[in-house]
Each structure stands twice: as structure tokens, then as C-alpha cells.
PQR file of N, CA, C, O and H, with PARSE charges and radii, in Angstrom:
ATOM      1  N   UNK A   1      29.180  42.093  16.831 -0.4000 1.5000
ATOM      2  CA  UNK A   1      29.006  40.776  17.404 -0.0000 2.0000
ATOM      3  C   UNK A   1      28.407  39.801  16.387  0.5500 1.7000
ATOM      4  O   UNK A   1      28.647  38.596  16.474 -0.5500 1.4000
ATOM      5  N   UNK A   2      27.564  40.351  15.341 -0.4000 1.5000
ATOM      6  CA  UNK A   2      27.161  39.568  14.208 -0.0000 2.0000
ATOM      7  C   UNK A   2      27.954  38.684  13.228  0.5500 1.7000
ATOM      8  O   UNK A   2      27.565  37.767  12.505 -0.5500 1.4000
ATOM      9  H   UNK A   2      27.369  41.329  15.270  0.4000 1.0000
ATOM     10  N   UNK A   3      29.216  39.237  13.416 -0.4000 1.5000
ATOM     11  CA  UNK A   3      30.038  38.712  11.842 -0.0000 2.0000
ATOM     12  C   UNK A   3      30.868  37.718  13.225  0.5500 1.7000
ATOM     13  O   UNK A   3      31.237  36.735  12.583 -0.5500 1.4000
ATOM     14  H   UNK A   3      29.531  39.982  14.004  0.4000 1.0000
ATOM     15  N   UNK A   4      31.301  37.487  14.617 -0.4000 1.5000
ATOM     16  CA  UNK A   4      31.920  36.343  15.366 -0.0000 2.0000
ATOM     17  C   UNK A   4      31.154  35.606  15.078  0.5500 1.7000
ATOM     18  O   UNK A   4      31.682  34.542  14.757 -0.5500 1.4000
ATOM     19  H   UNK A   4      31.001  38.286  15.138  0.4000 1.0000
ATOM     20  N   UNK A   5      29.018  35.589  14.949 -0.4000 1.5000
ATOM     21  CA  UNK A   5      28.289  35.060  14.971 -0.0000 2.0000
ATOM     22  C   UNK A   5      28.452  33.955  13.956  0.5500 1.7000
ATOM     23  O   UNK A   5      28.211  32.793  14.282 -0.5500 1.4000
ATOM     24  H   UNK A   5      28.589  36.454  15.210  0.4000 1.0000
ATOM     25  N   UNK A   6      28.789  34.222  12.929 -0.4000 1.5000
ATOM     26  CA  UNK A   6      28.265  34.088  11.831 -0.0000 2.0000
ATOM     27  C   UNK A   6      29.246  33.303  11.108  0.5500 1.7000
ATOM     28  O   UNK A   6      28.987  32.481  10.229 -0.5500 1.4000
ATOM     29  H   UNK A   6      28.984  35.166  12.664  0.4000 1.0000
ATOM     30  N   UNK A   7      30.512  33.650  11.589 -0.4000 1.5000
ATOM     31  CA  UNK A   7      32.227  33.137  11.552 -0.0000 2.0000
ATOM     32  C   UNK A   7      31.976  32.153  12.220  0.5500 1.7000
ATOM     33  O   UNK A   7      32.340  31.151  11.604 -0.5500 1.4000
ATOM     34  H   UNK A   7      30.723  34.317  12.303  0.4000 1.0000
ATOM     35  N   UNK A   8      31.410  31.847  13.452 -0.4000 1.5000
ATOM     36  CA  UNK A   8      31.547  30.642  14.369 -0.0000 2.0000
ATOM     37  C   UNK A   8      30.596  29.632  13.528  0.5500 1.7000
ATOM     38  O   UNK A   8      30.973  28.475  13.340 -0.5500 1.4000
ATOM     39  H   UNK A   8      31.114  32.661  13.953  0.4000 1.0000
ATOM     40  N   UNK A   9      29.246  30.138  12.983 -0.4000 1.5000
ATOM     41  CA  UNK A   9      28.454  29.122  12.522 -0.0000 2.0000
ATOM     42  C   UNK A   9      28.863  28.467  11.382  0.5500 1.7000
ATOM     43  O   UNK A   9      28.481  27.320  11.149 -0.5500 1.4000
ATOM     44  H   UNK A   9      28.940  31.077  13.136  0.4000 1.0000
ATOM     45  N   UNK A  10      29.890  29.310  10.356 -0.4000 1.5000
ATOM     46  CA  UNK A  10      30.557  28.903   9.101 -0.0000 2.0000
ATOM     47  C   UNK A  10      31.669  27.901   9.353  0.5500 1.7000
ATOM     48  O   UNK A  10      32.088  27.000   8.626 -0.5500 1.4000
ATOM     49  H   UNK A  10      30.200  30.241  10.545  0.4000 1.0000
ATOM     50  N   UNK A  11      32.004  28.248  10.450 -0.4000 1.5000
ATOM     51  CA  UNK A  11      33.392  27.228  11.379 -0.0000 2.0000
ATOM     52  C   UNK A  11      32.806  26.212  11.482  0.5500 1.7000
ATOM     53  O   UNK A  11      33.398  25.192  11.126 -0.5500 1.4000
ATOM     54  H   UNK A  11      31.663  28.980  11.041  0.4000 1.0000
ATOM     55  N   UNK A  12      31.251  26.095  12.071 -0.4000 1.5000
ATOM     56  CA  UNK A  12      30.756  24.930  12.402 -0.0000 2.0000
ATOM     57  C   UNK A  12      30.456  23.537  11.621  0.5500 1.7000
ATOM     58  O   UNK A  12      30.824  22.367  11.731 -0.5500 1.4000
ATOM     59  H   UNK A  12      30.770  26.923  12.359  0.4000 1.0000
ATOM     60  N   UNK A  13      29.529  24.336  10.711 -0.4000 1.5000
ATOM     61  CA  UNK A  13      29.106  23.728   9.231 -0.0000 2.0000
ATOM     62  C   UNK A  13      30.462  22.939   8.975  0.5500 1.7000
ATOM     63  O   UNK A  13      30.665  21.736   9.137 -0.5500 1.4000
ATOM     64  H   UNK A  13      29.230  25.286  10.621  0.4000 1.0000
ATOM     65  N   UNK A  14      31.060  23.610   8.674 -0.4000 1.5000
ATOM     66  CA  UNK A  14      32.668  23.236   7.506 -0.0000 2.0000
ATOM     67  C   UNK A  14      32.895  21.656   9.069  0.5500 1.7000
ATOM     68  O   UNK A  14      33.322  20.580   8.651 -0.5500 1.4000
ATOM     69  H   UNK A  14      30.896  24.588   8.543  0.4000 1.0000
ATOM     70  N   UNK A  15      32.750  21.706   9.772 -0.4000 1.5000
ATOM     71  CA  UNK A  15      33.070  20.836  10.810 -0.0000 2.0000
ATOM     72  C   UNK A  15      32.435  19.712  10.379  0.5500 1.7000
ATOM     73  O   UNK A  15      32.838  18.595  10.053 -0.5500 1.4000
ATOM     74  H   UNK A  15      32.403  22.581  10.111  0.4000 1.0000
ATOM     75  N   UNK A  16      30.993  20.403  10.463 -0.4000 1.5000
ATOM     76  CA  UNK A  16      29.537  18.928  10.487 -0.0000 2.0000
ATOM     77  C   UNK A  16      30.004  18.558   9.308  0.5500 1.7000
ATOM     78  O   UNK A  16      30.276  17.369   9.135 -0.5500 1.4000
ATOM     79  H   UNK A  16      30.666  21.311  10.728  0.4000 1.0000
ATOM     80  N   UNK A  17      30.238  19.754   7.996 -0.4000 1.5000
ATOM     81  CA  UNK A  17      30.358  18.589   6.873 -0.0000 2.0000
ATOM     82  C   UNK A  17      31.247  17.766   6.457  0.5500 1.7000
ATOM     83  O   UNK A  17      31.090  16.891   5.605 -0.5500 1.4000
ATOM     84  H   UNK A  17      30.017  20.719   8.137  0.4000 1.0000
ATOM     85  N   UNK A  18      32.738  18.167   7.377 -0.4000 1.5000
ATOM     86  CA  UNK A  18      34.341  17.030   7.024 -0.0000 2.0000
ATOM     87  C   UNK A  18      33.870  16.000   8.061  0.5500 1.7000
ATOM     88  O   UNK A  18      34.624  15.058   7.817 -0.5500 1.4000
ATOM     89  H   UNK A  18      32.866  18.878   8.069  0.4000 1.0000
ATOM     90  N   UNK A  19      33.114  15.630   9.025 -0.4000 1.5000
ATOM     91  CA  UNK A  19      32.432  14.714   9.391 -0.0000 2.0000
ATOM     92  C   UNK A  19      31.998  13.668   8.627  0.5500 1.7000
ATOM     93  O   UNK A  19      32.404  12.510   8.524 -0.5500 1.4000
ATOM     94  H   UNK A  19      32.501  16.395   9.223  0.4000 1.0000
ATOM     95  N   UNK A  20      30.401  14.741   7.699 -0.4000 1.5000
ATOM     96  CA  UNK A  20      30.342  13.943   6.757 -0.0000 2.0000
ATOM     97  C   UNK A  20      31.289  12.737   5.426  0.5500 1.7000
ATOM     98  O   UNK A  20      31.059  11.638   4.922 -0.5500 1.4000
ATOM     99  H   UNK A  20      30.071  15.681   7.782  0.4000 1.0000
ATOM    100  N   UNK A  21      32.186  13.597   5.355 -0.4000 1.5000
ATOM    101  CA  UNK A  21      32.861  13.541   4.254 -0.0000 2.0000
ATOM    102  C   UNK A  21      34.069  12.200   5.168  0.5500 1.7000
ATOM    103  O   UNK A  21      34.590  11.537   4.272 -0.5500 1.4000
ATOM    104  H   UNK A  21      32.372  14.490   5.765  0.4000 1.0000
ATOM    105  N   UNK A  22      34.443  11.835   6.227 -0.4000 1.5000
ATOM    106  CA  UNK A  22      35.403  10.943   6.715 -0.0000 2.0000
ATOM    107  C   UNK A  22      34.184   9.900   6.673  0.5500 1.7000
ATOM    108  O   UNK A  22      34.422   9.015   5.850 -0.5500 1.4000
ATOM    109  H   UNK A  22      34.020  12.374   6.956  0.4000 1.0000
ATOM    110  N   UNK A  23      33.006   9.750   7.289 -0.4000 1.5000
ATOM    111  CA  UNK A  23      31.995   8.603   7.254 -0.0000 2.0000
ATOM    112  C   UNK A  23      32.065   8.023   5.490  0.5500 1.7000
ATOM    113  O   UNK A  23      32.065   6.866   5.070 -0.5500 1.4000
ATOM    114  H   UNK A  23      32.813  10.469   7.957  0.4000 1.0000
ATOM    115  N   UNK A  24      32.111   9.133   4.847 -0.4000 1.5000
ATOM    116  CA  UNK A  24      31.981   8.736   3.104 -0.0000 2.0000
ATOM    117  C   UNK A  24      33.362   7.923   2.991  0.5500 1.7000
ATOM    118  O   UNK A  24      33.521   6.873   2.368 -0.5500 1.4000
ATOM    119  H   UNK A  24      32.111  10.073   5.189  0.4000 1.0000
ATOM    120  N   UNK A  25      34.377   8.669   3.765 -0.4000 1.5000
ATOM    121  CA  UNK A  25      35.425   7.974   3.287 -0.0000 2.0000
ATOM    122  C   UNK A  25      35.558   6.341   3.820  0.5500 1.7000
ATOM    123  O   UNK A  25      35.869   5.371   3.128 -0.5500 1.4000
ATOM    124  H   UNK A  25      34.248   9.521   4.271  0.4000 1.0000
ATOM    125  N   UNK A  26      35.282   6.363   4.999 -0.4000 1.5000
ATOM    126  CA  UNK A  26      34.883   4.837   5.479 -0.0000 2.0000
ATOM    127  C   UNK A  26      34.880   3.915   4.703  0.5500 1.7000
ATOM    128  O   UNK A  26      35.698   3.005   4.570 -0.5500 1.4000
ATOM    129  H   UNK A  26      35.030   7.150   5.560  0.4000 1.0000
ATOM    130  N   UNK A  27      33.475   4.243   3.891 -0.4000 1.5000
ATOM    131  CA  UNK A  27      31.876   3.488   3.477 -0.0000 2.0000
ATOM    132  C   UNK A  27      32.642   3.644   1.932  0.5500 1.7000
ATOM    133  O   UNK A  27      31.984   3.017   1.101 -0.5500 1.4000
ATOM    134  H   UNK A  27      32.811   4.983   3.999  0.4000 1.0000
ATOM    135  N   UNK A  28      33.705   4.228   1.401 -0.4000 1.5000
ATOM    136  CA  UNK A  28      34.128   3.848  -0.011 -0.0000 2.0000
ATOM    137  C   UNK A  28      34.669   2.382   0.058  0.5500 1.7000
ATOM    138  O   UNK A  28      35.303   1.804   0.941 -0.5500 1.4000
ATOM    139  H   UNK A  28      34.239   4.738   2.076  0.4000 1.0000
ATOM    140  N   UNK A  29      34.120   1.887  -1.409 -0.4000 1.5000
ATOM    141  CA  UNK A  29      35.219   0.767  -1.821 -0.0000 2.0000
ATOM    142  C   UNK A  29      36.102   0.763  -3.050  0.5500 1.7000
ATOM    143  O   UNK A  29      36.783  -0.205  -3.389 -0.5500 1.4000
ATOM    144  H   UNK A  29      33.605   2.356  -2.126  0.4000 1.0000
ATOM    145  N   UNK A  30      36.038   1.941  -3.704 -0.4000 1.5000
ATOM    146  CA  UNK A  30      36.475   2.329  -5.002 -0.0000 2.0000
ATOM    147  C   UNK A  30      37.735   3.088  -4.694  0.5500 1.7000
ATOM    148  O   UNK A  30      37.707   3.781  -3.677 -0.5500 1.4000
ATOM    149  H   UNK A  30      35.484   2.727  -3.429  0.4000 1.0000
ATOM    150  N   UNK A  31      38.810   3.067  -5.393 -0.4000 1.5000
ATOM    151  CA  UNK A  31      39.806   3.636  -4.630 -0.0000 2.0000
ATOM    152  C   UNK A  31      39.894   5.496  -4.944  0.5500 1.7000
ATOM    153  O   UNK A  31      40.414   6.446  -4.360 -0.5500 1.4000
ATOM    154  H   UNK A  31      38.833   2.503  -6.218  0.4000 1.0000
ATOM    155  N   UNK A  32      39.149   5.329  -6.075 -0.4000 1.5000
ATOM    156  CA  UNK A  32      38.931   6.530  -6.789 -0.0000 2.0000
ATOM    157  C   UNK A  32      38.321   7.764  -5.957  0.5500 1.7000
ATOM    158  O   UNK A  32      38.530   8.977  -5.932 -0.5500 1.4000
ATOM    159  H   UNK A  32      38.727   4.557  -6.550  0.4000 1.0000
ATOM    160  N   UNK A  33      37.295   6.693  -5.154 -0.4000 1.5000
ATOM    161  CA  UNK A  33      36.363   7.687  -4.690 -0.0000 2.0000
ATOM    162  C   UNK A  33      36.824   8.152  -3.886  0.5500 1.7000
ATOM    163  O   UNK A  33      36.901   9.380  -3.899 -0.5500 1.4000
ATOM    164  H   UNK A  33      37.125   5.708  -5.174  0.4000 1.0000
ATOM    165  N   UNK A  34      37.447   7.283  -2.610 -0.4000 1.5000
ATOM    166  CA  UNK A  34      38.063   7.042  -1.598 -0.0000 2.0000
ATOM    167  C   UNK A  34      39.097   8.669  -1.779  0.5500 1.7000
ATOM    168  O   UNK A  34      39.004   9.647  -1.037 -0.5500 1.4000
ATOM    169  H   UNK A  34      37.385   6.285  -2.600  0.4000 1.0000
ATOM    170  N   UNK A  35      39.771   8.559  -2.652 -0.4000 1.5000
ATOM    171  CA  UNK A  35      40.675   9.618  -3.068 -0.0000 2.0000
ATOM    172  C   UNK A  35      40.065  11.202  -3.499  0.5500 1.7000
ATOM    173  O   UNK A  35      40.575  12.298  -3.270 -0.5500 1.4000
ATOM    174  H   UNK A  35      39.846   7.764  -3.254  0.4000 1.0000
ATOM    175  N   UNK A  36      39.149  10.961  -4.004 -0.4000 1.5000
ATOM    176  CA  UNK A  36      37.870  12.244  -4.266 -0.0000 2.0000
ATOM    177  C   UNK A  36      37.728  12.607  -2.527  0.5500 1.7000
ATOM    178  O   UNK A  36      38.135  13.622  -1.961 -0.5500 1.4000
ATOM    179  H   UNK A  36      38.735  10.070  -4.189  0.4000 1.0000
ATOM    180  N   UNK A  37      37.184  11.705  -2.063 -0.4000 1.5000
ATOM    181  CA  UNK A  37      36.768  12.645  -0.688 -0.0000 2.0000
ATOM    182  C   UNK A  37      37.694  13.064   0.486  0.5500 1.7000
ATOM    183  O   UNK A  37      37.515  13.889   1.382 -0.5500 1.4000
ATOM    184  H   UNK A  37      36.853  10.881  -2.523  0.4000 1.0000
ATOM    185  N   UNK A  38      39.026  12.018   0.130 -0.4000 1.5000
ATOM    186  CA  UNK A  38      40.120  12.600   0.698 -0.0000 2.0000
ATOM    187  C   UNK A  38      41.103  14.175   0.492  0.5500 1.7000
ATOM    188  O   UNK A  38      42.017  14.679   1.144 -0.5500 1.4000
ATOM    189  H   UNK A  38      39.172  11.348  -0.598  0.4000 1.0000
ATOM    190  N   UNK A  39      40.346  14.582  -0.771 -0.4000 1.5000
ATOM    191  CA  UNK A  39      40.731  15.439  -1.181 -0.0000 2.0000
ATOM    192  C   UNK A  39      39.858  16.433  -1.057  0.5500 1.7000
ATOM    193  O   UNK A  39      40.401  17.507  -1.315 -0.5500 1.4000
ATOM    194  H   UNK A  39      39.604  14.173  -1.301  0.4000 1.0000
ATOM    195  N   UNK A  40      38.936  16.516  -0.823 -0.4000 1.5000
ATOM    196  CA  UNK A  40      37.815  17.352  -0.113 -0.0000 2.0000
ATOM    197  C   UNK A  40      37.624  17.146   1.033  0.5500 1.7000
ATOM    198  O   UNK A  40      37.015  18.112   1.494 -0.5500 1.4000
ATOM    199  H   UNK A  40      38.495  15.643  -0.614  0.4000 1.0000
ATOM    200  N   UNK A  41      37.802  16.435   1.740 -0.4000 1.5000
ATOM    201  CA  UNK A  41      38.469  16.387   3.126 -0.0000 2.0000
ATOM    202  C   UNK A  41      39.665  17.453   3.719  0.5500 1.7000
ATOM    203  O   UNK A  41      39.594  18.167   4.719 -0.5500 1.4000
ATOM    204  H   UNK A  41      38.297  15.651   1.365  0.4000 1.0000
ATOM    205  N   UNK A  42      41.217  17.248   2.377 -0.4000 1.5000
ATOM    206  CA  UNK A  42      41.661  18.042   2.651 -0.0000 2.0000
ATOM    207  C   UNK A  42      41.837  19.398   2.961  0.5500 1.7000
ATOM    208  O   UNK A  42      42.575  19.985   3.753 -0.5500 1.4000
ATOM    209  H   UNK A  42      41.275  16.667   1.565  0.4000 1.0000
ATOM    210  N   UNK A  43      40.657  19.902   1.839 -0.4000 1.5000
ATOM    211  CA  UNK A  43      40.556  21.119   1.814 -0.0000 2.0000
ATOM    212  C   UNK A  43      39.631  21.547   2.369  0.5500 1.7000
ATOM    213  O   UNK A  43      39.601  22.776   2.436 -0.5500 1.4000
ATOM    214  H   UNK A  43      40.058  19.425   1.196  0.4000 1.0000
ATOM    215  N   UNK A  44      38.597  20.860   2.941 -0.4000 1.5000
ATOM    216  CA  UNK A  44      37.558  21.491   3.825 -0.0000 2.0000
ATOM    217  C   UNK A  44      38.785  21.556   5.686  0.5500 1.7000
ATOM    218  O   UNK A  44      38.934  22.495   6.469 -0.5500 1.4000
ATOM    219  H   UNK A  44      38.622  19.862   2.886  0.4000 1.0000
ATOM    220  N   UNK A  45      39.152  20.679   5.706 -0.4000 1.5000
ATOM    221  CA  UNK A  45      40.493  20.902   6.972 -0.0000 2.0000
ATOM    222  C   UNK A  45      40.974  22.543   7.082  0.5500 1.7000
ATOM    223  O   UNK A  45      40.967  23.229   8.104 -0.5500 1.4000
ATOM    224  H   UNK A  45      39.031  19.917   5.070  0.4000 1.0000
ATOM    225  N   UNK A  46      41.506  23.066   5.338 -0.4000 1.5000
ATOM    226  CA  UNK A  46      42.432  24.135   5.123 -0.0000 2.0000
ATOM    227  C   UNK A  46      41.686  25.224   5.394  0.5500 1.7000
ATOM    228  O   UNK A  46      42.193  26.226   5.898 -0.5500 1.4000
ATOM    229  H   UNK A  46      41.512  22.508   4.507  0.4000 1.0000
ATOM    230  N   UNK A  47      40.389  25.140   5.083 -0.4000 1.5000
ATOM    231  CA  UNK A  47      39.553  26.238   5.348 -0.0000 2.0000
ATOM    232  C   UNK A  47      38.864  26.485   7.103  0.5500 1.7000
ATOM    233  O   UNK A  47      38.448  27.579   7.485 -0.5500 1.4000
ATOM    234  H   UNK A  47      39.977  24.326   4.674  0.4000 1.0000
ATOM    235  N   UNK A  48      38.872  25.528   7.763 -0.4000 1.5000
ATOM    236  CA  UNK A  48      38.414  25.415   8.735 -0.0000 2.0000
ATOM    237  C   UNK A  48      39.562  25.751   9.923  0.5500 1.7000
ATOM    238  O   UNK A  48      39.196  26.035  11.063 -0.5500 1.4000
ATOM    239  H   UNK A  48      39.209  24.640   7.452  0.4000 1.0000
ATOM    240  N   UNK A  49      40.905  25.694   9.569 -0.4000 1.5000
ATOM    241  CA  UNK A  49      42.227  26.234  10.063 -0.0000 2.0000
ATOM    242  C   UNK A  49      42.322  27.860   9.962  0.5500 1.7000
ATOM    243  O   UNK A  49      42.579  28.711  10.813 -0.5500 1.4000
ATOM    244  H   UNK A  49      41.202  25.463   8.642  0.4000 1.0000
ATOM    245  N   UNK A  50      41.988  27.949   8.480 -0.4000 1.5000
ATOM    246  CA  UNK A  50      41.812  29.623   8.200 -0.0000 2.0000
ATOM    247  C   UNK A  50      40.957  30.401   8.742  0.5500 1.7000
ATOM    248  O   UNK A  50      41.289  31.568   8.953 -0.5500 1.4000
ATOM    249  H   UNK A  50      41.779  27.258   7.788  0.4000 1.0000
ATOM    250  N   UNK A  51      39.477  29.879   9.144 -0.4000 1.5000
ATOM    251  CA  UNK A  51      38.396  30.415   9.103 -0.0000 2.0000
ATOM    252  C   UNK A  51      39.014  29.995  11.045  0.5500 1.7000
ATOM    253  O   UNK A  51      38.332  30.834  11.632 -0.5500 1.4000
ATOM    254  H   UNK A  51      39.207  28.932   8.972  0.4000 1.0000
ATOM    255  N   UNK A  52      39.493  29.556  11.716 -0.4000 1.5000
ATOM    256  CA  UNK A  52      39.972  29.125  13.094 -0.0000 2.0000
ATOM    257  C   UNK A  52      40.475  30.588  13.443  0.5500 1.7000
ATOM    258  O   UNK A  52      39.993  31.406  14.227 -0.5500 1.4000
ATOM    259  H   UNK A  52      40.048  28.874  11.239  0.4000 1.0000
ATOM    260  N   UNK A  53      41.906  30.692  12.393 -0.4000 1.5000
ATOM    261  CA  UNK A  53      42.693  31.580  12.447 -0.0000 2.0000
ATOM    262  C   UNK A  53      42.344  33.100  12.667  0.5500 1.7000
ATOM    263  O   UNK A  53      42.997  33.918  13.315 -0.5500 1.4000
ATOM    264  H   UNK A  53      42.297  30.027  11.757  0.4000 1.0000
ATOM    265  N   UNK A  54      41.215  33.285  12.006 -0.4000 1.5000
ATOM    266  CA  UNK A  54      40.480  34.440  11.948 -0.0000 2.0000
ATOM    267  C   UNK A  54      39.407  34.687  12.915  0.5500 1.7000
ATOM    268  O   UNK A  54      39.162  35.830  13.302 -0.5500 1.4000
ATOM    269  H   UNK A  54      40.685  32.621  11.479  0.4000 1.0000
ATOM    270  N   UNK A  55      38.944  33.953  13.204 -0.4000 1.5000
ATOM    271  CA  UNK A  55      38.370  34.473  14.909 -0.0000 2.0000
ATOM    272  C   UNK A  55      39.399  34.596  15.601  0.5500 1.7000
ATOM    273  O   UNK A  55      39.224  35.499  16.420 -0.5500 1.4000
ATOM    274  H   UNK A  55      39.143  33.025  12.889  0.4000 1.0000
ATOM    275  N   UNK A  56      40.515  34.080  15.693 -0.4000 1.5000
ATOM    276  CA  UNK A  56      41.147  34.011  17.024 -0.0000 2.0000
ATOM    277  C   UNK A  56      41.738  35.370  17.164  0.5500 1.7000
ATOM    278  O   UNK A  56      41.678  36.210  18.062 -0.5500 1.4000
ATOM    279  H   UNK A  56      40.658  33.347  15.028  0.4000 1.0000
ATOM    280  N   UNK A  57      42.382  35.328  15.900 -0.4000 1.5000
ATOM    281  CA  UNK A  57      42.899  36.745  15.948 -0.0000 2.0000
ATOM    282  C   UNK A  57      41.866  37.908  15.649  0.5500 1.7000
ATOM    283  O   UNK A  57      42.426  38.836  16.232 -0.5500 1.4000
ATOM    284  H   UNK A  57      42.430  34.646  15.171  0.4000 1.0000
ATOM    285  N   UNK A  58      40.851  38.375  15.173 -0.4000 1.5000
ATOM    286  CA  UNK A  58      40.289  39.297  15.367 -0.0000 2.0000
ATOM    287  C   UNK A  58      39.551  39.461  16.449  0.5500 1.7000
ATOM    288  O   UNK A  58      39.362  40.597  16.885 -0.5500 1.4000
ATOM    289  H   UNK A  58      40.396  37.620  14.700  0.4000 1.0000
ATOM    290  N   UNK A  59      39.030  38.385  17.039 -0.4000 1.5000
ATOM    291  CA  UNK A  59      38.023  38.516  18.302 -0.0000 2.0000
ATOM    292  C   UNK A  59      39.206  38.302  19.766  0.5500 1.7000
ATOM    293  O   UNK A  59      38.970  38.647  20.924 -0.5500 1.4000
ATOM    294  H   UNK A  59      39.184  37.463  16.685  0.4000 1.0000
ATOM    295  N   UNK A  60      40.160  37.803  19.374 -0.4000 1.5000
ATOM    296  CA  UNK A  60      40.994  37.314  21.035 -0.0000 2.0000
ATOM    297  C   UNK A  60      40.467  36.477  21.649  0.5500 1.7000
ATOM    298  O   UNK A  60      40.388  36.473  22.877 -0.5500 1.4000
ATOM    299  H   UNK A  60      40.352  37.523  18.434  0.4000 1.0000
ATOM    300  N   UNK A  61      39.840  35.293  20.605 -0.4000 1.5000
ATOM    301  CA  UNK A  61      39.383  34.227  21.717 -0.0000 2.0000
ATOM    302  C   UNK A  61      39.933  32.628  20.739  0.5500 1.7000
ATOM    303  O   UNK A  61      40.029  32.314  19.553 -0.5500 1.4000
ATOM    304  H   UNK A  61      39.904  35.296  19.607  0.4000 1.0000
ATOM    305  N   UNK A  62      40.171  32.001  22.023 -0.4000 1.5000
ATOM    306  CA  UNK A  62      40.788  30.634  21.983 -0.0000 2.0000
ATOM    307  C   UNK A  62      39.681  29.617  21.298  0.5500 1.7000
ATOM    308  O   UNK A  62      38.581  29.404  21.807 -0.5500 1.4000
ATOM    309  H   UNK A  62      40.094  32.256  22.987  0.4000 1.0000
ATOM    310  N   UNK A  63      40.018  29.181  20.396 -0.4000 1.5000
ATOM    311  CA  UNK A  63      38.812  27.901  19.583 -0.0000 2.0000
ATOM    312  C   UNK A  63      39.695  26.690  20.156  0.5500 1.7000
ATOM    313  O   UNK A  63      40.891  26.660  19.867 -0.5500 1.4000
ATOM    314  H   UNK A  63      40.912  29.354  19.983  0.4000 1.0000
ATOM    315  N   UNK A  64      39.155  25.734  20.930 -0.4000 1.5000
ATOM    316  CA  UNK A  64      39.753  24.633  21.262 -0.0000 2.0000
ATOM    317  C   UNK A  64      39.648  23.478  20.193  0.5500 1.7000
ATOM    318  O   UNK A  64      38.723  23.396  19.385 -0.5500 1.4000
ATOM    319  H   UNK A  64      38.183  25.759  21.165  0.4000 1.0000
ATOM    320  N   UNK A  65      40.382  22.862  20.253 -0.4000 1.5000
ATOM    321  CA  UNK A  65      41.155  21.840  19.227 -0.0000 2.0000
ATOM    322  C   UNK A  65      41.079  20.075  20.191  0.5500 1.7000
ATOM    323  O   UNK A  65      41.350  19.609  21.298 -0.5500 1.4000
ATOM    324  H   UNK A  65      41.134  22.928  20.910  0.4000 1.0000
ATOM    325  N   UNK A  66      40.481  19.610  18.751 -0.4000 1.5000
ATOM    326  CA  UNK A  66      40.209  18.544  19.951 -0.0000 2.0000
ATOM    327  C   UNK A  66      41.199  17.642  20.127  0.5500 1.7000
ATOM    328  O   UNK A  66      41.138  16.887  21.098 -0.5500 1.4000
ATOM    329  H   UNK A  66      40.261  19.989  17.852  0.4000 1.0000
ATOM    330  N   UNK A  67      42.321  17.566  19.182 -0.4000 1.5000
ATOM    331  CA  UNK A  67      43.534  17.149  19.284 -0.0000 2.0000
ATOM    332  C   UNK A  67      44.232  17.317  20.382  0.5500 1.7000
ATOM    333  O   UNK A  67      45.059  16.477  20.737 -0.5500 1.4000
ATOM    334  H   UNK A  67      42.371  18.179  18.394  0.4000 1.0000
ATOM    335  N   UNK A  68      43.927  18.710  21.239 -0.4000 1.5000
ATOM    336  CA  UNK A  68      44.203  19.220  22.187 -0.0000 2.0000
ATOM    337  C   UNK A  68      43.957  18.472  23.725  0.5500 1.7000
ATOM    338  O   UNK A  68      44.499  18.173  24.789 -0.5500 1.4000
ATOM    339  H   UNK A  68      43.254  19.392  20.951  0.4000 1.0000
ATOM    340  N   UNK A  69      42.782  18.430  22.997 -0.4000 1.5000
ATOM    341  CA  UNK A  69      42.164  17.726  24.355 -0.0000 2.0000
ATOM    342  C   UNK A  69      42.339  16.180  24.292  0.5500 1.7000
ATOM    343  O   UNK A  69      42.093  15.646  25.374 -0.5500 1.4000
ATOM    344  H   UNK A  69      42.341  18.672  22.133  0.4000 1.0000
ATOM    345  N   UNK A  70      42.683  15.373  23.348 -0.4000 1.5000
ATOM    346  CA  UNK A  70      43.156  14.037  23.453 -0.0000 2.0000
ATOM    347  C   UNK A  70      44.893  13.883  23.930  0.5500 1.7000
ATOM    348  O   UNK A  70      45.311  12.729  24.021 -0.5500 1.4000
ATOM    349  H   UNK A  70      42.883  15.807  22.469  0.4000 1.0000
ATOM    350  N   UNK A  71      45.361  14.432  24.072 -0.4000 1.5000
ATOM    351  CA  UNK A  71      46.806  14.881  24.442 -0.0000 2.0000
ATOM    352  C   UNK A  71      46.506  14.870  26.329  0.5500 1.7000
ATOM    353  O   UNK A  71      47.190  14.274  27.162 -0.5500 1.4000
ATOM    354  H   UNK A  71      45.022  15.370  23.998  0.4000 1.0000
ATOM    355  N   UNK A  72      45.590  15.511  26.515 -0.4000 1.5000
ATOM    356  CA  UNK A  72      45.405  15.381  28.287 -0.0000 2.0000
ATOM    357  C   UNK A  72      45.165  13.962  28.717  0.5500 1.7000
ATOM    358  O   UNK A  72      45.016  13.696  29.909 -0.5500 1.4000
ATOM    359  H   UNK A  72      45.035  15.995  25.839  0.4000 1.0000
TER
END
């Protein structure tokens, strides 16, 4: 039960911090930068899909998607 634990909190983080990282993208005026955090944006997304992927399938449980829920 330790390592779902621990998977969910790593899921989380990677969440709070592409949060962070879209507010940065906001608040750029440089196009450079703008493009730096879009790109760490991207890849914090890729990991947070993977790291999705892997609870679902090892534990058998549904991670809801909030895309999901704007669709209702």
C-alpha cells in the first residue's frame, strides 16, 4: 500500500508544479521564456500521463481527469 502511496503523492507534486509552471507562463513577456516553460510544461504533462498510467494499471483504480469532468 506504500508505493500507491507514494505514486499518488509523486502524481500530485508533478500536478502542483505544471500549475506552477502555466502561472509562469502567463506572467512571461519574453518570448524565449515563454517557450522554456512551455517546454517544461510539456514534459512535466508526459510524466504525469505515465506516472497516471501506472497506478491505474497496477492498482485497478480510475484517476479522474479533469478534462473529464468539464465535458459533463
Amino acid at each position: 500500500m506504500e508505493a500507491i502511496v507514494e505514486k499518488v503523492k509523486k502524481y500530485n507534486q508533478i500536478k502542483m508544479d505544471l500549475m506552477k509552471i502555466a502561472k509562469c507562463i502567463d506572467c512571461c513577456t519574453e518570448v524565449e521564456e515563454k517557450e522554456f516553460y512551455q517546454d517544461v510544461a510539456v514534459s512535466y504533462s508526459k510524466e504525469m500521463k505515465r506516472i497516471k498510467g501506472t497506478i491505474e494499471d497496477t492498482y485497478g483504480i480510475q484517476i479522474c481527469n479533469c478534462s473529464a469532468l468539464s465535458d459533463k
